[in-house]
C-alpha positions in Angstrom: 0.0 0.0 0.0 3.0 2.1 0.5 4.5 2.0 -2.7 1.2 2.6 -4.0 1.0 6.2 -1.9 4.4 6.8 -3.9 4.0 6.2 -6.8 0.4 8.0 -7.2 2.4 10.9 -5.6 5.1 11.1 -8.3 3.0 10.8 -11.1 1.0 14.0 -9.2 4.6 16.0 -9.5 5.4 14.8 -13.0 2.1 16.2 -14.3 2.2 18.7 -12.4 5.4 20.2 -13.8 4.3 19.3 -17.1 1.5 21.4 -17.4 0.9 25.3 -17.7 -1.4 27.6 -16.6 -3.3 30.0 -19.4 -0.8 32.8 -19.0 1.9 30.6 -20.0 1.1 28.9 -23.4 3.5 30.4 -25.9 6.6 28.6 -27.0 9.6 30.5 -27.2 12.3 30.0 -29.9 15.6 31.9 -29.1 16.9 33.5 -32.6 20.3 35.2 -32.9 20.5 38.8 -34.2 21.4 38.8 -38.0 24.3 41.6 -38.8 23.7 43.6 -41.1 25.9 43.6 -44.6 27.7 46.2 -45.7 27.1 47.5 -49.0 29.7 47.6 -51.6 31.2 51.1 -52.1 30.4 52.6 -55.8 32.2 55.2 -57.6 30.8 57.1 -60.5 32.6 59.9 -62.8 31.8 63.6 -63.3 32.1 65.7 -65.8 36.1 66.9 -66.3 36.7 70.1 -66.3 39.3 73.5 -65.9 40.8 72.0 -68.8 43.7 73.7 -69.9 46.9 72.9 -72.3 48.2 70.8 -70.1 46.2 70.3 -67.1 42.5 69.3 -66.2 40.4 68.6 -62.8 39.1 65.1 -62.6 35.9 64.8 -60.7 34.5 61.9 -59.1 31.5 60.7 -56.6 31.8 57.8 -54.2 29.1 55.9 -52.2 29.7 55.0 -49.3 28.7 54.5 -45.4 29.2 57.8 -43.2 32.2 56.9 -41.3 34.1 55.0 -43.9 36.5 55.8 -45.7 38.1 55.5 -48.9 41.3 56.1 -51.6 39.8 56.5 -55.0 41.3 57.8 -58.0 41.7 58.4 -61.7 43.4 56.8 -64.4 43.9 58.1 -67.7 45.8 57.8 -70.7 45.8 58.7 -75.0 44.1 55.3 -75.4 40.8 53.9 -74.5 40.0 51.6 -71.2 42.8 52.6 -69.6 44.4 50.9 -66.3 46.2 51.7 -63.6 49.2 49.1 -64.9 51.5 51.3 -66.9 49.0 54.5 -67.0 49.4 57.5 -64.7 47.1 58.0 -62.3 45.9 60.6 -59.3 44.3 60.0 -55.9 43.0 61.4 -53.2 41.1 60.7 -49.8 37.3 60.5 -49.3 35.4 60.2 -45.9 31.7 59.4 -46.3 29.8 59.7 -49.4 30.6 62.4 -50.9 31.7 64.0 -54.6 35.6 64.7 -55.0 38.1 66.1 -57.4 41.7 65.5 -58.4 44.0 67.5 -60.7 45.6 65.8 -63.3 49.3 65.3 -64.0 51.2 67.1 -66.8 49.2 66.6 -70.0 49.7 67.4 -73.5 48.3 70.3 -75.6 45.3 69.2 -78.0 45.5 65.9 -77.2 42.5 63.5 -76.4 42.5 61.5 -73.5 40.8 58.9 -71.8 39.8 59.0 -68.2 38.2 56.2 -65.6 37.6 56.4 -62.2 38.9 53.9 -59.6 38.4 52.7 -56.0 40.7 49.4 -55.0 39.1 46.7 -53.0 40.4 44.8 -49.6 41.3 42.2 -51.9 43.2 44.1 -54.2 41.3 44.2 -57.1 40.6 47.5 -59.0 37.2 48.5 -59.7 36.6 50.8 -62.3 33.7 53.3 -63.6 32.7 53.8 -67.5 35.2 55.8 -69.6 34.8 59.0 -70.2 37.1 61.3 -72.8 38.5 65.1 -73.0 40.2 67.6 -75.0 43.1 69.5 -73.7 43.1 72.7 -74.9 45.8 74.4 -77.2 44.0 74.4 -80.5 42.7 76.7 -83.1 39.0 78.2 -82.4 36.4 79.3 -84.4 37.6 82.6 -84.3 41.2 81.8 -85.6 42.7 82.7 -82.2 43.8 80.1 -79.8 41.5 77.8 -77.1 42.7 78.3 -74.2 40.2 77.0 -71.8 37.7 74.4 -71.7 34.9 74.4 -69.0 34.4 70.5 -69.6 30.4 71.1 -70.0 28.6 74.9 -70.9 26.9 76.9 -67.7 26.2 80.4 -68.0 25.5 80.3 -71.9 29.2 79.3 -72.5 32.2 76.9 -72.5 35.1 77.6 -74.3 37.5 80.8 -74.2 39.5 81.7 -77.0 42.1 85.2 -77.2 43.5 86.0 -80.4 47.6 86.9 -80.6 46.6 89.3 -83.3 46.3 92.5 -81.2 43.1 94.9 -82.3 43.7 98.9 -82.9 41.9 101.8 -82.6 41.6 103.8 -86.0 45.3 103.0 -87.7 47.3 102.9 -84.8 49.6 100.4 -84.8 50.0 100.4 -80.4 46.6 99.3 -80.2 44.3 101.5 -77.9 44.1 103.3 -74.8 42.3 101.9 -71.8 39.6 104.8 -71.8 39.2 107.8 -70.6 41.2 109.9 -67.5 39.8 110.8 -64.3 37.0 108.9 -64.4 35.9 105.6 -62.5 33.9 102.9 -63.5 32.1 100.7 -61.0 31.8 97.3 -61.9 34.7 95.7 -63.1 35.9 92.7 -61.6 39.4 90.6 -61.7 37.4 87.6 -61.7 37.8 85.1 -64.7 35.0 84.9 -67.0 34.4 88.3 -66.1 35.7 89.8 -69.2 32.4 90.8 -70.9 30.4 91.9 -68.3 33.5 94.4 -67.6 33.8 95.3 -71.5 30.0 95.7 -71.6 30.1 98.2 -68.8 33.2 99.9 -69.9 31.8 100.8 -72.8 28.5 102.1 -71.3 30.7 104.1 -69.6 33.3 105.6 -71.0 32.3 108.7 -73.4 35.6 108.1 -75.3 36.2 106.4 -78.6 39.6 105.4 -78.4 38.7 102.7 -75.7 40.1 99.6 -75.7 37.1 97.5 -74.3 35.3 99.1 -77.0 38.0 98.1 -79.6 36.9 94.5 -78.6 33.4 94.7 -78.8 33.2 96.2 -82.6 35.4 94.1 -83.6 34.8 91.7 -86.3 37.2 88.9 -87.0 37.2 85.5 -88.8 33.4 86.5 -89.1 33.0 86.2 -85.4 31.4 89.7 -83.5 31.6 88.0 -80.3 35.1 90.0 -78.9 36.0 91.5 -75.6 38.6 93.4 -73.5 39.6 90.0 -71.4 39.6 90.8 -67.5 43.2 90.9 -65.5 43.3 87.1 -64.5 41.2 86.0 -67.9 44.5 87.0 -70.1 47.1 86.7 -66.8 46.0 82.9 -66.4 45.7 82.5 -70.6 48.8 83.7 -71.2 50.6 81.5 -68.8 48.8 78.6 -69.5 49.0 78.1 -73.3 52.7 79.5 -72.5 53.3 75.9 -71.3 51.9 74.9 -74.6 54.7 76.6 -76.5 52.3 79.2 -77.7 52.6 83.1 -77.0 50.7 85.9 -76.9 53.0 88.6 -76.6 57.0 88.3 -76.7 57.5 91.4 -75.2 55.5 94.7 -73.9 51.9 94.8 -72.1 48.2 94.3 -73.3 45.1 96.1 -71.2 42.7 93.9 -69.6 39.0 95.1 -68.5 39.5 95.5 -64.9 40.5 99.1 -63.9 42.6 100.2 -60.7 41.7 103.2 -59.9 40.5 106.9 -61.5 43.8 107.3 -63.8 44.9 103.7 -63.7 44.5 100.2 -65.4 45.5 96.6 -64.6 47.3 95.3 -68.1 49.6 92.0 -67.8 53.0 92.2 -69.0 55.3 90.0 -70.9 59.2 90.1 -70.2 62.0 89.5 -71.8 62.7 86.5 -69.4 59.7 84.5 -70.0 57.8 86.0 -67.1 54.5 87.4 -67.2 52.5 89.6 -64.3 49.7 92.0 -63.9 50.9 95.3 -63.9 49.0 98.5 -63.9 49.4 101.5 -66.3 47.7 105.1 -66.8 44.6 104.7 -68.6 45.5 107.2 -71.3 48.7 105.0 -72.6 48.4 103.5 -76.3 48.6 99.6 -75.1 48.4 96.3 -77.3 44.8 94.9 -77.1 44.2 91.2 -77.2 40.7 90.4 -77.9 38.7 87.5 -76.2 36.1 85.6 -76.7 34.1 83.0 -74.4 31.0 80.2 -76.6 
């Protein structure tokens, strides 16, 4: 009778802990956390641009997560789909996703070239973005002067910038023109490149005197082009120097006026030495200066 008593009471416990009250009918499956992937960094080319003779600025973007970071770069080279084996390249650093820009290494004048982006993997492999191509400047433009800078795409109505080595004159001199009239200032014109016109179209708004050099510019009619105008301080400064690395002057020797004035009596002009150097300089408005015309399309 005992070991009945026992047993009955063990099978008691045994169903006891078995069962469950309502409150405690769910099953309960543990499931680790899943990480989250990373995804793969992208880079994608933009349009190149301040292309001169002999350099250009490379622009990139590159997706990626904030915090990381990344090397990418650009390859290029005078034949298509080039690679980073035995073509130069230029780097730089990016944090984050973000758009990024290089300068290029020395280039050649009107040549073509070929240009890819590039981001290298942790495995060493290269990954690389659809070709693109570009035009150094260093050629002959429409209006028979010389190209001497390329935007890379048109904004503000305009892309290229041509000046022409043949200097314009007022009437039959053979110095070119003064830079307008004495004792009088005109508001408004900038240093700035790509400022050229706006300064040559105020100039001549403004200056009740003929022999004008910014006017010079503006009736002038060359090659069949009407386009022309007084170039601004750093519009011929920085032409001059860069196709000057293409072999190609503008002036030898002496100065040319540019649109942006100094003061009352006075006018920036950029001046070309003996030695090779050329600088911005200023003269008295009044002086009979060579006038190199410019023109922007």
């Amino acid at each position: 009778m005992k070991y009945k008593f026992l047993f009955f009471t063990l099978m008691v416990m045994i169903l006891n802990s078995c069962g469950g009250s309502d409150s405690d009918d769910s099953t309960f499956i543990n499931v680790s956390n899943p990480i989250p992937s990373t995804p793969p960094k992208t880079i994608s080319l933009r349009t190149t641009t301040e292309i001169f003779p002999t350099t250009a600025i490379f622009r990139g973007n590159i997706v990626q997560q904030d915090g990381q970071g990344e090397t990418p770069g650009f390859v290029y080279a005078t034949t298509p789909n080039p690679t980073v084996i035995n073509n130069a390249s230029v780097t730089t650093i990016a944090q984050g996703p973000t758009n990024f820009e290089v300068k290029s290494g020395t280039l050649q004048p009107n040549t073509t070239y070929y240009v890819r982006g590039f981001i290298k993997t942790g495995e060493g492999i290269y990954t690389y973005t659809a070709e693109t191509s570009f035009k150094t400047t260093g050629y002959f433009g429409p209006g028979g002067g010389y190209v001497g800078y390329d935007k890379g795409e048109i904004t503000d109505g305009w892309r290229y910038m041509e000046i022409h080595p043949q200097g314009a004159y007022y009437g039959t001199s053979a110095q070119g023109a003064r830079w307008g009239d004495l004792n009088l200032f005109i508001s408004g014109t900038y240093p700035d490149f790509g400022k050229g016109l706006e300064n040559s179209i105020i100039i001549a708004a403004n200056n009740p005197g003929v022999n004008c050099a910014a006017k010079v510019c503006l009736d002038l009619v060359r090659n069949g082009m009407s386009d022309w105008y007084l170039p601004s301080s750093q519009e011929l400064l920085i032409l001059s120097q860069e196709l000057k690395k293409a072999n190609i002057s503008i002036n030898g020797y002496g100065s040319g006026w540019t649109s942006t004035q100094k003061s009352d009596i006075s006018a920036f002009d950029v001046k070309y030495e003996l030695s090779g150097n050329i600088q911005i300089s200023d003269l008295v408005k009044s002086s009979d200066m060579k006038v190199y015309p410019a023109r922007r399309y």
